[in-house]
C-alpha positions in Angstrom: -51.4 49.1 10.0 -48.5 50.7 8.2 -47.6 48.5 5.7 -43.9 46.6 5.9 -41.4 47.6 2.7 -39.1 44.7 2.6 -37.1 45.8 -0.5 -36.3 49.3 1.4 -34.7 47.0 4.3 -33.2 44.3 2.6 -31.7 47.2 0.6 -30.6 49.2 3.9 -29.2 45.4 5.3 -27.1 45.3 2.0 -25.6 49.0 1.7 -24.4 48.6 5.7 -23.0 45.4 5.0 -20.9 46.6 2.1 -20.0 50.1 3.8 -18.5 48.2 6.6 -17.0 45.8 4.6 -15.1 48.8 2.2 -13.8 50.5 5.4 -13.0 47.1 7.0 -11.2 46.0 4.1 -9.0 49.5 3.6 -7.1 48.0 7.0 -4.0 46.0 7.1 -4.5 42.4 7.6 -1.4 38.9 7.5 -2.8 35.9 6.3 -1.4 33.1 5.0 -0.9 32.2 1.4 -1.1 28.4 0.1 0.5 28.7 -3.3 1.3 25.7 -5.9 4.7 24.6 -6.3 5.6 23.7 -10.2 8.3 22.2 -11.7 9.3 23.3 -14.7 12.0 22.4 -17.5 12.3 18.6 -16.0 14.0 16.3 -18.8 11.7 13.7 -20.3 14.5 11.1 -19.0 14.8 12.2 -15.9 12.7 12.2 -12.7 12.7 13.5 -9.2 14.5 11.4 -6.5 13.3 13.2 -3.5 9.9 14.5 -2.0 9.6 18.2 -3.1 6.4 19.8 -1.2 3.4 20.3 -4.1 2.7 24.2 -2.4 4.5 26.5 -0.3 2.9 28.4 2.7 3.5 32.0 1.9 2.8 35.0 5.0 1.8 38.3 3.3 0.4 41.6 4.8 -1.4 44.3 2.9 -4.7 45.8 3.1 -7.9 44.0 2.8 -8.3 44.7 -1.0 -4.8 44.1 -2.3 -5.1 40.6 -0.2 -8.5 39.9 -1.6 -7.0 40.6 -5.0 -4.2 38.1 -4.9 -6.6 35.5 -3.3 -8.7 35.8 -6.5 -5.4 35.6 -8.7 -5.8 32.4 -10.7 -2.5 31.6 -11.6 -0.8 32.1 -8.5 1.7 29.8 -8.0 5.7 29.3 -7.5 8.1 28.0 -10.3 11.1 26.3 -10.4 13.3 26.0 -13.3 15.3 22.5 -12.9 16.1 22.5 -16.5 20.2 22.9 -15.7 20.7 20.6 -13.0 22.5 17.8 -13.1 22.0 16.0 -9.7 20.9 18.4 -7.3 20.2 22.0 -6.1 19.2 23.7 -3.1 16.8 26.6 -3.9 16.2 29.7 -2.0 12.5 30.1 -2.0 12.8 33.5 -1.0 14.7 34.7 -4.3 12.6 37.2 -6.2 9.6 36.0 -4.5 7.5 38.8 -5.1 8.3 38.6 -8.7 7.6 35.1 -9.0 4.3 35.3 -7.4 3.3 38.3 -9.6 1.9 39.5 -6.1 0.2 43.4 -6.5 2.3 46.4 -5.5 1.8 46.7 -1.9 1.7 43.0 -0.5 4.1 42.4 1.6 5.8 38.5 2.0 6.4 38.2 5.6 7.3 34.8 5.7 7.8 31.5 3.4 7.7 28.0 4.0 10.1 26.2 3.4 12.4 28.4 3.2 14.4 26.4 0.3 13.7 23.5 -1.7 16.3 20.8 -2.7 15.9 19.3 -5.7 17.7 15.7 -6.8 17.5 14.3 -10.2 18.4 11.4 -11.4 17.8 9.0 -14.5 13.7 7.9 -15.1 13.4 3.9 -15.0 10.6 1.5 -15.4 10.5 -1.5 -13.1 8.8 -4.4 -13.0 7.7 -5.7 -9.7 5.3 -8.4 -7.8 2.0 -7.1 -6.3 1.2 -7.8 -2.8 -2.8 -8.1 -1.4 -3.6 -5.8 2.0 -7.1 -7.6 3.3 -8.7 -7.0 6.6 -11.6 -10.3 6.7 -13.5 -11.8 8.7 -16.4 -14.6 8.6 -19.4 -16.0 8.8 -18.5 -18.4 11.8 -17.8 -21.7 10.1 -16.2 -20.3 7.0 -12.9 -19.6 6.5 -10.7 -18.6 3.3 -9.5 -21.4 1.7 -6.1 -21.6 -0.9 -4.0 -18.6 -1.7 -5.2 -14.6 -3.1 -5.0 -14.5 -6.5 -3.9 -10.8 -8.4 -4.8 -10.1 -11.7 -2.6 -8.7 -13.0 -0.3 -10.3 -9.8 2.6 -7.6 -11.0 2.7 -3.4 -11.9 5.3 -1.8 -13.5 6.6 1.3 -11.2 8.3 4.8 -12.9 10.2 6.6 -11.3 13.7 8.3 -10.4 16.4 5.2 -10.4 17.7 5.5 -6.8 14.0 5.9 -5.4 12.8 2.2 -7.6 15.9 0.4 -6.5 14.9 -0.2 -2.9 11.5 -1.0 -3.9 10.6 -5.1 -4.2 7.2 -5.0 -4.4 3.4 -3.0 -4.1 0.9 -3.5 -2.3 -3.0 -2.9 -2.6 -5.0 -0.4 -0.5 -6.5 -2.6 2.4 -9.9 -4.4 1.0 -12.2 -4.7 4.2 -14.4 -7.9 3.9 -16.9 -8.8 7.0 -18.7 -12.0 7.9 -17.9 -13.2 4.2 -19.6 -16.9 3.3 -19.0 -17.1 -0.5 -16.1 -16.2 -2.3 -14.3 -12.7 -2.7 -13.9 -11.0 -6.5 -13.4 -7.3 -5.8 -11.5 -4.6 -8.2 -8.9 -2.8 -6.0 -7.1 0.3 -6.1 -3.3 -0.2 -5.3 -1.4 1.5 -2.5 -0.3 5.9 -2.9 3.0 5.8 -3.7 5.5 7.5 -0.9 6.8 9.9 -3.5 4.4 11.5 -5.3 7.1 11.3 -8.1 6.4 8.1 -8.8 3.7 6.7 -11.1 2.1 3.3 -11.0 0.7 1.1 -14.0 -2.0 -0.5 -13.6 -3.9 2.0 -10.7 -6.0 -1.1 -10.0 -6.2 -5.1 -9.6 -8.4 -7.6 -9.3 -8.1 -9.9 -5.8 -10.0 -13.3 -5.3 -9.5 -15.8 -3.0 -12.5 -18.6 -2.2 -14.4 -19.5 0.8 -16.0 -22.1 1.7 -17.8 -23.7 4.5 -14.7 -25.2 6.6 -14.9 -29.4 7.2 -12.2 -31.9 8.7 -11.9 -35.6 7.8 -9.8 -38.4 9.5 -7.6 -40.4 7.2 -6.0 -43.5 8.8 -3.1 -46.1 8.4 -0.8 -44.1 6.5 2.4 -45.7 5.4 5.5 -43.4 6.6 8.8 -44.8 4.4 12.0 -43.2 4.7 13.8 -41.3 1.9 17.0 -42.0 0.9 17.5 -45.3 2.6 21.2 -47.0 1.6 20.5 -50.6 0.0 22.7 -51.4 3.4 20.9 -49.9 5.9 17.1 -50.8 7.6 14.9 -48.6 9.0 12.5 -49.7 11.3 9.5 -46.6 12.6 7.6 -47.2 15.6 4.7 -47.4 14.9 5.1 -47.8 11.3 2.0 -46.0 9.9 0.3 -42.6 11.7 -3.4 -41.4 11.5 -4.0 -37.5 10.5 -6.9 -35.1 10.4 -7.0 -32.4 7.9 -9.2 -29.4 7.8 -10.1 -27.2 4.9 -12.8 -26.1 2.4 -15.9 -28.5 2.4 -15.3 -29.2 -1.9 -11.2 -29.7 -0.9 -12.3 -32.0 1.9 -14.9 -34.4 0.6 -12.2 -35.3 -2.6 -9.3 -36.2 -0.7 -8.4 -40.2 0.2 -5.8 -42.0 1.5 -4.0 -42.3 -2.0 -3.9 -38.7 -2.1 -1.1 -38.4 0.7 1.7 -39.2 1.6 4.5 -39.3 4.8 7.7 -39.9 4.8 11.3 -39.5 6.6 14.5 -38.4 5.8 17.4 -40.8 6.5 20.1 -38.0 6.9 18.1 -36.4 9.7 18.2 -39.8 11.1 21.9 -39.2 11.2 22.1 -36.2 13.0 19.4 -37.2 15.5 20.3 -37.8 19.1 17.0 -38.7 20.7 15.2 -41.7 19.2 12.8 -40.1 17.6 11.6 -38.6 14.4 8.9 -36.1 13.1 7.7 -37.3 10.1 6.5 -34.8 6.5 3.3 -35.3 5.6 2.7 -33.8 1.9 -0.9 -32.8 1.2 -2.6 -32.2 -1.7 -2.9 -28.0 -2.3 -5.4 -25.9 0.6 -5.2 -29.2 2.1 -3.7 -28.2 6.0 -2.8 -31.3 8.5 -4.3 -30.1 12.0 -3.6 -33.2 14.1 -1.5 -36.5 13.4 -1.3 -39.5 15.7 1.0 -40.0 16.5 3.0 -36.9 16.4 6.4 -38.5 17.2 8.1 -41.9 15.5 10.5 -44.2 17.4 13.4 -45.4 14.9 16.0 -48.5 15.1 18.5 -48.3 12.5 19.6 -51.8 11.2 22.6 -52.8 9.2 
């Protein structure tokens, strides 16, 4: 048995490969062209006020080997010179393009877009705004979160062109996903991508927590309604004169709540402008405290003089 020379193939596999590739590449070929858009020249107290794309797509035709040349060029990319505006420009992104690119003799830009580039300017500002949580939770059946999301730090300062900030009121994070949660949530988020990638965003994260606890409901009864307001000359009599009320919330909220802790009342001027006999009275809870049933819901009134 003859024996098998696998350097002589592998070396036969590699000088066919490269022969077709050389005469393959000597052709004419289009392709397309992702190249960086820089700004250059921009004033340390100004900013950009519109969206101005990060690369243009450039169309080019030349032979294989000039192509593969620019592909390989490292600083390929487009640059525009904003240091004399004042407001705004509309750029041709066709002007001098092959001298911009530095692109070898014998490409050939078929195509560019965009076409043109505007440009508005305007003065940089910081601004000071509220941060807003995104949560998508769920959980544990039986739990439920109880009392408000907390941010740390609960406000970010946003830079950026002055037009662009001036419409803004507050940021948001990126969404936290939470699933079948049973104990309370402390999570370090990153906030929301700005629109405009010419604006920057301090902090890039937060903190969010907000508790949860098993969720419990507890009966308080004979609560005295009074009515606010009340002219020394006038008498209000409520039918009946105290309601009952269940409230629902964390288990720990729950268990320390009483009687003395709440409180319903009336106001006398609604009274006034009431036409039907009857009145809804405002129960005031202590905080993560919610009323989920009250008995009963509706209060006849006589008004005495």
């Amino acid at each position: 048995m003859k024996k098998v020379h696998y350097s002589v193939i592998i070396f036969s596999f590699l000088f066919a490969f490269f022969l077709w590739l050389s005469i393959n590449l000597s052709n004419e070929f289009q392709i397309n062209l992702a190249v960086p858009l820089r700004i250059d020249n921009l004033d340390s107290a100004k900013a950009l006020a519109n969206h101005v794309p990060p690369s243009l797509t450039v169309r080019v035709r030349g032979t294989g080997w000039k192509l593969l040349n620019t592909l390989l060029t490292p600083s390929l990319q487009y640059t525009l010179d904003v240091g004399a505006i004042r407001w705004k420009k509309l750029f041709s992104a066709n002007n001098s393009l092959n001298e911009r690119l530095n692109l070898a003799e014998g490409v050939k830009v078929i195509e560019v877009i965009p076409d043109s580039i505007l440009v508005v300017i305007d003065d940089k500002v910081h601004k000071q705004v509220p941060l807003s949580a995104q949560i998508d939770v769920s959980f544990r059946e039986g739990f439920d979160k109880v009392g408000p999301v907390v941010m740390t730090p609960d406000s970010v300062i946003i830079v950026g062109a002055k037009s662009v900030l001036a419409v803004i009121t507050q940021w948001s994070t990126q969404p936290l996903t939470v699933k079948d949660r049973i104990s309370a949530v402390n999570e370090t988020v990153p906030l929301g991508d700005p629109l405009l990638s010419e604006i920057s965003v301090y902090p890039s994260t937060a903190v969010m927590h907000f508790d949860v606890q098993p969720i419990a409901e507890k009966k308080i009864s004979n609560i005295s309604v009074t009515v606010n307001q009340l002219p020394a000359n006038r008498q209000v009599v409520l039918i009946p004169p105290k309601i009952d009320i269940v409230i629902r919330s964390g288990a720990q909220y729950v268990a320390g709540v009483s009687d003395n802790d709440i409180t319903a009342y009336v106001d006398y001027r609604s009274l006034l402008l009431d036409t039907s006999g009857t009145v809804q009275p405002t129960i005031v809870c202590p905080e993560n405290i919610n009323v989920v049933r009250r008995t009963p819901d509706i209060l006849q009134y006589v008004i005495r003089k």
